[in-house]
C-alpha positions as CSV (number, residue, x, y, z in Angstrom):
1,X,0.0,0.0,0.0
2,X,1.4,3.2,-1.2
3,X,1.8,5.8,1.5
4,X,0.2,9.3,1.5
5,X,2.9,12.5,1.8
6,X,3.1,14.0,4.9
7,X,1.9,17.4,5.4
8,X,4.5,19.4,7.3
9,X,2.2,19.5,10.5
10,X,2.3,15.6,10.9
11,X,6.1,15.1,10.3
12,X,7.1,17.7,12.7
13,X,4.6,15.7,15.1
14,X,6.3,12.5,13.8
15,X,8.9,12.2,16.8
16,X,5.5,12.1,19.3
17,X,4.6,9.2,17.6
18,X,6.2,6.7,19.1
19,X,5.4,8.6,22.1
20,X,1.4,8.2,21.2
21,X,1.6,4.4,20.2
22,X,3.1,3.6,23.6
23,X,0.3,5.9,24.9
24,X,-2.2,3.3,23.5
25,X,-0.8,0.6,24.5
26,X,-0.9,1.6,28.1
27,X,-4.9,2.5,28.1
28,X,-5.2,-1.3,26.2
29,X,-7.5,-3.2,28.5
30,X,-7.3,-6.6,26.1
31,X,-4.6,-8.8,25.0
32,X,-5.1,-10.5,21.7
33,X,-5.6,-12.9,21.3
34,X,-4.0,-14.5,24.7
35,X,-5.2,-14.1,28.1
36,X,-4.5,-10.9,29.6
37,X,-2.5,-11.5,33.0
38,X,-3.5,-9.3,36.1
39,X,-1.0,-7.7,38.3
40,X,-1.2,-6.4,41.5
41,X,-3.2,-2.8,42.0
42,X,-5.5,-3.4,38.6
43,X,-8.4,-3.7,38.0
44,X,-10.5,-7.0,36.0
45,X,-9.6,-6.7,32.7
46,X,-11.3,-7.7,29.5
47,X,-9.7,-11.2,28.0
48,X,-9.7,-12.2,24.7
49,X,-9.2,-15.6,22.9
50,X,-10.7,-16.9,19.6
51,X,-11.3,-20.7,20.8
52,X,-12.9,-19.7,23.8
53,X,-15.0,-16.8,22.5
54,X,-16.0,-19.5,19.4
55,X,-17.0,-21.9,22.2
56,X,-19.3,-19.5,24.4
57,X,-21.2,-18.5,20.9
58,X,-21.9,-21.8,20.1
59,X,-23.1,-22.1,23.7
60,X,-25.5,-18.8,23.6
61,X,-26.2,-19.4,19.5
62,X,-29.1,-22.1,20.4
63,X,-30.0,-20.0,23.2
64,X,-30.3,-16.4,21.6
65,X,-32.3,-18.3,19.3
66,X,-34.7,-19.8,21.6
67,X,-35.0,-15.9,23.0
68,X,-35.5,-14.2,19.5
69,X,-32.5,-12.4,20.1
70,X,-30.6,-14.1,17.2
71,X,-30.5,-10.4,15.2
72,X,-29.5,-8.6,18.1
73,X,-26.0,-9.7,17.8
74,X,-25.5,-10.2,21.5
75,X,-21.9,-10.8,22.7
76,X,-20.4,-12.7,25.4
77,X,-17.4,-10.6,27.2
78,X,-14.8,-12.4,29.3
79,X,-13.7,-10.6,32.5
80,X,-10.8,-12.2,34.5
81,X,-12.2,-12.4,37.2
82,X,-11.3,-15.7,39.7
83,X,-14.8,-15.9,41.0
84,X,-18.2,-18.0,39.8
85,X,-20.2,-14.9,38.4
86,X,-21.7,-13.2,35.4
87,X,-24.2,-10.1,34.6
88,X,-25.9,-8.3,31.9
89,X,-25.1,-4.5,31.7
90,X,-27.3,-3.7,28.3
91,X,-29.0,-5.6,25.7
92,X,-26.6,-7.0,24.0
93,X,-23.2,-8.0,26.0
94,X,-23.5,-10.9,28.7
95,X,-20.2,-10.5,30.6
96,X,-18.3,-13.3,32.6
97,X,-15.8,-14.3,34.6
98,X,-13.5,-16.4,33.8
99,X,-13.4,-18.4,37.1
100,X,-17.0,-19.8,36.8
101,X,-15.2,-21.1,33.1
102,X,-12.5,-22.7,35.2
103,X,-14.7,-23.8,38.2
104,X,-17.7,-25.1,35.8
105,X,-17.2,-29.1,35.2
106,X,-19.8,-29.1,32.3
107,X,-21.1,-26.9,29.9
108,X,-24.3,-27.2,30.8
109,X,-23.1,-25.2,33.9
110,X,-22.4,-22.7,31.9
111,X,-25.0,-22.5,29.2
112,X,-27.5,-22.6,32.0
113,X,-26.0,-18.9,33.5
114,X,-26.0,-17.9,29.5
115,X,-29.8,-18.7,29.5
116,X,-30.4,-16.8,33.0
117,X,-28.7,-13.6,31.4
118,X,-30.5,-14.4,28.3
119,X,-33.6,-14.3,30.0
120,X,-32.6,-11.0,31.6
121,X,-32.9,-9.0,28.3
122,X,-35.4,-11.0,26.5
123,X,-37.1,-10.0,29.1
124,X,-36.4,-6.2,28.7
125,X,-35.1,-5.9,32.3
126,X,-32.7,-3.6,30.8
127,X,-34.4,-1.1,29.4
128,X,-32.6,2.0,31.1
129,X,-29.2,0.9,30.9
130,X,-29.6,-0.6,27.4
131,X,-30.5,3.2,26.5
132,X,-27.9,4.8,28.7
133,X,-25.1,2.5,27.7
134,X,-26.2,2.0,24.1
135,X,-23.1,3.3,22.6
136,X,-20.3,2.5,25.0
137,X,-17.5,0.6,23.9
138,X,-17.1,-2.6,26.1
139,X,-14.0,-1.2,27.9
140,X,-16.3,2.2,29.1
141,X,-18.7,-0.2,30.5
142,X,-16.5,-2.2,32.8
143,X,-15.0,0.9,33.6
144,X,-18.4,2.3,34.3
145,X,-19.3,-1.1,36.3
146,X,-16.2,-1.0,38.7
147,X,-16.3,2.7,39.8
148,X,-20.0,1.8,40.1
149,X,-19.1,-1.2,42.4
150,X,-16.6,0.9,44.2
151,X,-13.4,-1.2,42.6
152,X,-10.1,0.3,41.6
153,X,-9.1,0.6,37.9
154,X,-5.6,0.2,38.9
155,X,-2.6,1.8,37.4
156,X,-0.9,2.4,33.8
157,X,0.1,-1.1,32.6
158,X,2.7,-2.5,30.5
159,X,2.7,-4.9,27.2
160,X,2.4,-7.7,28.8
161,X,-1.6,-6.8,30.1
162,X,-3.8,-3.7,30.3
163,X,-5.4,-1.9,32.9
164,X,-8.6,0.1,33.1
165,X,-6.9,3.2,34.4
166,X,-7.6,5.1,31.2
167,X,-11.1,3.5,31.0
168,X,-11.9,4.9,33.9
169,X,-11.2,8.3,33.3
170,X,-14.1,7.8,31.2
171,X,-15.9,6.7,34.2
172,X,-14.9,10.2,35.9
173,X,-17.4,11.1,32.8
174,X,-18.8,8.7,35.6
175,X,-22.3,7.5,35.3
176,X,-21.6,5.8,38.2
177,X,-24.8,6.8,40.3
178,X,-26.2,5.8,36.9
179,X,-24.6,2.1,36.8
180,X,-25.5,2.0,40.7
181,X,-29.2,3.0,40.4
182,X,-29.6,0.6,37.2
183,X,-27.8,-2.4,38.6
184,X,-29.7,-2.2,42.2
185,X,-32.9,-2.2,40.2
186,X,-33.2,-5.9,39.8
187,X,-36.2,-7.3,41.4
188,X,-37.3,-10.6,42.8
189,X,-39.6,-11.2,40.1
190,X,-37.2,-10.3,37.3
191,X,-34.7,-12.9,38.2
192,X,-37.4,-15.5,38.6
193,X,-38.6,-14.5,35.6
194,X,-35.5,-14.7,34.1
195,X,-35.2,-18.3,35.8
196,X,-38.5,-19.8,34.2
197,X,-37.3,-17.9,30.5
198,X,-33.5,-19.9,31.1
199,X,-35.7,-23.2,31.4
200,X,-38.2,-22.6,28.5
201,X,-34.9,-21.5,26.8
202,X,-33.2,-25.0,27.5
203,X,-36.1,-27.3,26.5
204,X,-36.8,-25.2,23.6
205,X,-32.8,-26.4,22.5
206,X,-33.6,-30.0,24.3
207,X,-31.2,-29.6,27.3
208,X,-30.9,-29.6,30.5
209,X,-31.6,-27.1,33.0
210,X,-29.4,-29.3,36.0
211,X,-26.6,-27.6,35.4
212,X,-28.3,-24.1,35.8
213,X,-29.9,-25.8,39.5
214,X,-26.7,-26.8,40.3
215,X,-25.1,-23.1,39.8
216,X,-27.3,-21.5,41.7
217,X,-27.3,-24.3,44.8
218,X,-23.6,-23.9,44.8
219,X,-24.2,-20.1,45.1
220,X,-26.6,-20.6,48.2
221,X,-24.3,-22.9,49.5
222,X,-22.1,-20.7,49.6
223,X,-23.6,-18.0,51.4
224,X,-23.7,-15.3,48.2
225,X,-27.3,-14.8,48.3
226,X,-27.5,-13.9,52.4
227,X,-26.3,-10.0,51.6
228,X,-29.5,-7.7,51.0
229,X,-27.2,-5.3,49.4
230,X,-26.4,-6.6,45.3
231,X,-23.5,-6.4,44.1
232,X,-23.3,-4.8,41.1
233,X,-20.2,-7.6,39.5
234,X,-22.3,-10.1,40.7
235,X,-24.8,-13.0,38.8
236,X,-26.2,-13.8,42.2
237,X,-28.9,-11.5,43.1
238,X,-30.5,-12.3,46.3
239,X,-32.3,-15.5,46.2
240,X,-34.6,-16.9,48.4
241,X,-34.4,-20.6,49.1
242,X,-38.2,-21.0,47.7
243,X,-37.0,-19.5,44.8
244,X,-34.1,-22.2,44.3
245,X,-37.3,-24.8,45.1
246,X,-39.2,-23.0,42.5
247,X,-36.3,-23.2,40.2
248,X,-36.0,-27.4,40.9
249,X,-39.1,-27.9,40.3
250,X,-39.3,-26.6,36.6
251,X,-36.3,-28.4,35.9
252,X,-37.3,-31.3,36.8
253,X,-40.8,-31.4,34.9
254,X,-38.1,-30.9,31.7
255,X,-38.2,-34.2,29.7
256,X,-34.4,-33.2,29.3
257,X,-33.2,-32.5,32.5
258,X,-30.9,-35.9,32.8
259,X,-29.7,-35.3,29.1
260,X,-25.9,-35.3,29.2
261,X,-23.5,-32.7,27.3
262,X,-22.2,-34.0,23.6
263,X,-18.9,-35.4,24.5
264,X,-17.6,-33.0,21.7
265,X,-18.2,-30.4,23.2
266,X,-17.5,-31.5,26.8
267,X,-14.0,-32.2,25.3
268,X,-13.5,-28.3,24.2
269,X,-15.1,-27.4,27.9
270,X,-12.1,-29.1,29.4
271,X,-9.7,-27.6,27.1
272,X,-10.8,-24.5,27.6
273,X,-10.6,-24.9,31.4
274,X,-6.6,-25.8,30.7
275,X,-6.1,-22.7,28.3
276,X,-7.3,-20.6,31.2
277,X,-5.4,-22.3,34.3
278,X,-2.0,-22.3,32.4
279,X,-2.6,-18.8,31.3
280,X,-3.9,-17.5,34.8
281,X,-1.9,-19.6,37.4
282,X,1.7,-20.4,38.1
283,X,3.4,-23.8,37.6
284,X,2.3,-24.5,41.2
285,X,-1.1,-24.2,40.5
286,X,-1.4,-25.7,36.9
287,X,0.9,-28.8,38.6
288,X,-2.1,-28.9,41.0
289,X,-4.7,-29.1,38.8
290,X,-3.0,-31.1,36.0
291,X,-0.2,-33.1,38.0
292,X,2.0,-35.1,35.5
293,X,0.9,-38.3,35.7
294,X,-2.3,-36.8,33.7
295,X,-1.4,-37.5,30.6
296,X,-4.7,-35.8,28.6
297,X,-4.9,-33.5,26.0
298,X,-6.2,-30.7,29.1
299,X,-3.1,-31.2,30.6
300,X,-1.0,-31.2,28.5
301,X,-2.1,-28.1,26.8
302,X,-2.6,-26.5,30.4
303,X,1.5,-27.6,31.0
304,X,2.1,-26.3,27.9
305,X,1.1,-23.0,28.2
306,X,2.4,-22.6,31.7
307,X,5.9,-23.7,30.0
308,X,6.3,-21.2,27.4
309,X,5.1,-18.5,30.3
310,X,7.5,-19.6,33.2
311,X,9.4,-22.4,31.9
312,X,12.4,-22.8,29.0
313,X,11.5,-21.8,25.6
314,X,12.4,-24.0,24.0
315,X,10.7,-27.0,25.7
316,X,7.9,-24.8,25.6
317,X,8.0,-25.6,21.4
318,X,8.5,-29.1,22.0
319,X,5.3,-29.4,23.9
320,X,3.3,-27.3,22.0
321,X,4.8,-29.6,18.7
322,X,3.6,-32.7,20.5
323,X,0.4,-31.1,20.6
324,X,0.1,-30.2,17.2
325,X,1.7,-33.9,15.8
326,X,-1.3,-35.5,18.4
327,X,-4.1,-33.0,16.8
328,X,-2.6,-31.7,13.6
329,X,-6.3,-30.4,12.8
330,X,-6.4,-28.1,16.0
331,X,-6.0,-24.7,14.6
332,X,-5.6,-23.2,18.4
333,X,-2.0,-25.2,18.9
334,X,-0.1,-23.5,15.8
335,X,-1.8,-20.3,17.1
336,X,-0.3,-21.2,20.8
337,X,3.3,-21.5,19.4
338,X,3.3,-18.1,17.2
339,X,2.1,-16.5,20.0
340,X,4.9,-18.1,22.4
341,X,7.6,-16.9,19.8
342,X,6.2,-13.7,19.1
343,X,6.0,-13.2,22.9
344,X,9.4,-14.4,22.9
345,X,11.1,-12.3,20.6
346,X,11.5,-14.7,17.9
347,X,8.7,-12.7,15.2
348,X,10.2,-14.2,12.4
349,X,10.0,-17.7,13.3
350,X,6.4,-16.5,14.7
351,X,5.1,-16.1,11.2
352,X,4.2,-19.1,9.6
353,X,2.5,-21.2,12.4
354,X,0.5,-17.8,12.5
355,X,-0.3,-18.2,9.0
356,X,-1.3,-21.9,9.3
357,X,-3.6,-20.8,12.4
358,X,-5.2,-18.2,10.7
359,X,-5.7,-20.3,7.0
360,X,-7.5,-22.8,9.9
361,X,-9.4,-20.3,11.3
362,X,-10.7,-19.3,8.2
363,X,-9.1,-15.6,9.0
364,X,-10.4,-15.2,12.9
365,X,-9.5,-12.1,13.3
366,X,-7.8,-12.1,16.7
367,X,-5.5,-14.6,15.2
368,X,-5.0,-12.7,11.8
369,X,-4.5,-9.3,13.9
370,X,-1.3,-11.1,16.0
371,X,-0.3,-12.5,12.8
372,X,-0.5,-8.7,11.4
373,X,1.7,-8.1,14.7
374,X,4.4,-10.4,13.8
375,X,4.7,-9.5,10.3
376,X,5.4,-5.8,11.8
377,X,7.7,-7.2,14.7
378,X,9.5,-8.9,12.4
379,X,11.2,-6.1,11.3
380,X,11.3,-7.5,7.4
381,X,10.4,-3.9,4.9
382,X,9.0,-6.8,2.6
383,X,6.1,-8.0,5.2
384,X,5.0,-4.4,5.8
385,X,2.5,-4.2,3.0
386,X,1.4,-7.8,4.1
387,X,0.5,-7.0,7.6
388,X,-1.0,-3.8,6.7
389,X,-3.4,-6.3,4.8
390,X,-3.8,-8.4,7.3
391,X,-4.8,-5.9,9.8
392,X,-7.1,-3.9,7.7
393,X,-8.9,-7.7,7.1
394,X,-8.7,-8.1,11.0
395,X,-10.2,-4.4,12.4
396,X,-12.8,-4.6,9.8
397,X,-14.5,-7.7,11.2
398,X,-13.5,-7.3,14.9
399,X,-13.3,-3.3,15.3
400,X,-13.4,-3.8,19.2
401,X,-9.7,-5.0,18.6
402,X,-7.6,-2.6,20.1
403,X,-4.5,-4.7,19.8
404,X,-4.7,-4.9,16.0
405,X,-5.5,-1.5,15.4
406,X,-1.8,-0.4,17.5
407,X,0.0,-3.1,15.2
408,X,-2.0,-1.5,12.3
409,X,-0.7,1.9,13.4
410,X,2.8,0.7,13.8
411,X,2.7,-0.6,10.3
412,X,1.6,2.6,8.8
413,X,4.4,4.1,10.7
414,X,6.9,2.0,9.1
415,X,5.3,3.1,5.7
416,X,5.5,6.8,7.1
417,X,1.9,7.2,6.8
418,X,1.2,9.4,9.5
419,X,-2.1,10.7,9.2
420,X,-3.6,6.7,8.8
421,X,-1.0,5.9,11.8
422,X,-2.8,8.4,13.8
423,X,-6.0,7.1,12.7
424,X,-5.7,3.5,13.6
425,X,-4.1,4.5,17.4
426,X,-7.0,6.6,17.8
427,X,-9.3,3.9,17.0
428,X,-7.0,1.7,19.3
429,X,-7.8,4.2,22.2
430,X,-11.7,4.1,20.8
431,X,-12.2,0.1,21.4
432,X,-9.9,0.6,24.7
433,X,-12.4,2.9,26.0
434,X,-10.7,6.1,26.2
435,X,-12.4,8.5,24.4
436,X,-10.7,11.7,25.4
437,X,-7.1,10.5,23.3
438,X,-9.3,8.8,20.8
439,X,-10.6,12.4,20.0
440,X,-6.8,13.9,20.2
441,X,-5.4,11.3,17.9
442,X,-8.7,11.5,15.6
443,X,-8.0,15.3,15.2
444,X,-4.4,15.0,14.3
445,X,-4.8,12.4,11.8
446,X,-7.9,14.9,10.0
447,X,-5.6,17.3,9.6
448,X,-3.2,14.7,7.6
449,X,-5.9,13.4,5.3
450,X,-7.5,15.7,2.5
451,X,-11.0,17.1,3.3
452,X,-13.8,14.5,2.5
453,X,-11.7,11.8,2.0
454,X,-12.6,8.5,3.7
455,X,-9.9,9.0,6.1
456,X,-11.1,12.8,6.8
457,X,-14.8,11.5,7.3
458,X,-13.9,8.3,9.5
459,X,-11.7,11.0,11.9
460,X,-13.9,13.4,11.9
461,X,-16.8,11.1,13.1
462,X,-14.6,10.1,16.1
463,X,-13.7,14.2,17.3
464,X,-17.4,14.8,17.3
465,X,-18.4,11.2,18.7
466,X,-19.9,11.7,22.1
467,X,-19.0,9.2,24.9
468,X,-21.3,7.5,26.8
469,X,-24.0,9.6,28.8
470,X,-23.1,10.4,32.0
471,X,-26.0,11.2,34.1
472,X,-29.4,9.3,35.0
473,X,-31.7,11.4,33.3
């Protein structure tokens, strides 16, 4: 791709550039497409993965269905969060943690939360905040959610994760009496009626609703229902134990309710349990779960991942190769080892098991956006138009991906295109929820392109976007 010239303006601001990228980076809340790693003082971050975001659609597809809310594009967000909870915040983004992923034995665990949150906006329980929070970027909404709930964003992070610090600056736009009002609106009545939708949901799809029973028991077990005060990051509004009775008793009338899980899909339950303990825990932990006398393909991909993060590199690549010579099919393992070498240093080499992943994938673009980042990390001139294609093919059907809009800024960089470099870290700061330098970058790259080009229009839009509304009127 040839490179527009410069105007003066922009390559006397060309020395900030650098300066801006790195600015990005810092106010990313999402790695891509690993999982993000907390750190002590930050706050949950948003995670994502392409086998475990395929895996929770196909979970919520028959579901959404089931709720006529196949059109409405609803989207499951990861939050890494160790405990068993989820929520709704609009109509169309069920959010969850990634501990009730690890601690859920079954999918029908899971799927039976998906149909409870399902139920939450079929139901239109939402209607304020799906107004209020209509347009917010997913990152300005858990931004929104923690200052809500009281929770630190934390501080500036590095490359390794993200942090919400920038995010929440957009909460000081801070609808957060907004987000509290909203989320302490749930009533009794909603959340059984969101309960008897879940199990109409289930049979509609012919499965079980024991899993959803079992959930919520473990919850009242547990003691998470005795507060009268809800928790805003919580699935587990207060539940009476007659409604848990009321619950048992429509899943058991379910012809379905002792139908098992298709072992298929049990098996990519398990392994996405293993992705997420050997990206999350140390080689303590993972040992723990997945000691080495456990010779399945779980545990080995858990000790896998847990190598290339803690352990030798190189044995890292001679696990990850056993996994791919056991399950040459598996597009996720090829992906696994670009990422380690790319993480590693080693772009180069990262290159063509990215390319295999993504020719697997059929061009997921979380996997072609990291394979756009080692074509640029690679340092090669001759891969620069290459990744720039790549990343134009990756933003366009995943524009939430912040990651692949910095490596698609860096690129243009490289092919001293600085008006479409500040474009592309604007948009960056856009899907990482921070609005204020996804204005300031916007209006620096207008001034780059020529008045009512495509570039001009799309930076344009983004100066006079508004952010999300910040009051409860």
């Amino acid at each position: 791709m040839c490179a527009a010239p410069a105007v003066p303006l922009l390559r006397r601001a060309a020395s900030a550039l650098g300066a801006v990228l790195t600015l990005v980076a810092a106010c990313h809340l999402a790695l891509s497409p690993a999982v993000a790693q907390s750190g002590p003082g930050r706050g949950p971050q948003v995670i994502r993965d392409t086998e475990i975001e395929n895996l929770l659609r196909d979970y919520t597809r028959p579901i959404l269905k089931a709720a006529n809310l196949s059109q409405q594009n609803v989207e499951v967000v990861l939050i890494n969060d160790p405990s068993f909870n989820a929520f709704v915040a609009d109509g169309r983004r069920i959010f969850i943690n990634t501990g009730a992923l690890v601690d859920s034995t079954t999918p029908n665990q899971i799927i039976g939360v998906l149909a409870h949150e399902t139920g939450h906006i079929a139901g239109g329980h939402l209607a304020r905040r799906r107004e209020q929070l209509a347009g917010a970027q997913t990152m300005a909404i858990v931004a929104m959610l923690m200052a809500g709930a009281g929770v630190a964003a934390g501080a500036a992070g590095g490359a390794s994760g993200g942090n919400i610090g920038n995010a929440a600056a957009g909460a000081v736009l801070a609808p957060q009496e907004m987000i509290r009002r909203s989320l302490l609106a749930y009533q009794r009545g909603e959340e059984q009626a969101a309960d008897r939708s879940a199990v109409s949901y289930l049979n509609a799809t012919q499965q079980s609703a024991k899993g959803m029973l079992e959930t919520f028991e473990r919850f009242q077990n547990d003691q998470l229902f005795l507060s009268q005060r809800i928790d805003p990051y919580l699935l587990s509004h207060p539940m009476a134990r007659e409604r848990i009775a009321a619950l048992e008793e429509l899943a058991k009338k379910s012809p379905y309710y002792n139908a098992k899980d298709p072992p298929a899909l049990q098996a990519r339950h398990d392994m996405m349990r293993a992705k997420l303990v050997g990206f999350q825990e140390r080689p303590d932990g993972v040992a723990r779960r997945y000691p080495l006398s456990d010779t399945s393909m779980p545990a080995l991909y858990a000790r896998a991942i847990s190598a290339y993060r803690f352990g030798s590199m190189s044995g890292a690549i001679s696990q990850i190769d056993a996994l791919i010579a056991r399950e040459p099919s598996n597009p996720y393992f090829p992906e696994l080892k670009g990422q380690a070498l790319l993480e590693a240093g080693r772009a180069n080499e990262a290159v063509a098991p990215l390319r295999k992943a993504v020719a697997m994938t059929n061009g997921a673009p979380l996997i072609r956006a990291m394979l756009g980042q080692a074509l640029v990390e690679a340092g090669n001139p001759a891969y620069t138009d290459e990744a720039i294609r790549e990343l134009l093919q990756a933003t366009q059907r995943d524009p939430d991906s912040a990651s692949g809009w910095r490596a698609l800024a860096k690129a243009y960089d490289r092919k001293n295109n600085r008006p479409a470099a500040f474009l592309a870290s604007s948009q960056a700061a856009l899907a990482s929820g921070d609005f204020r330098t996804a204005r300031e970058l916007a209006a620096r790259a207008r001034e780059g392109f020529p008045p009512n080009s495509p570039g001009w229009l799309k930076a344009d839009d983004i100066v006079t976007s508004k952010p999300p509304k910040s009051n409860d009127n």
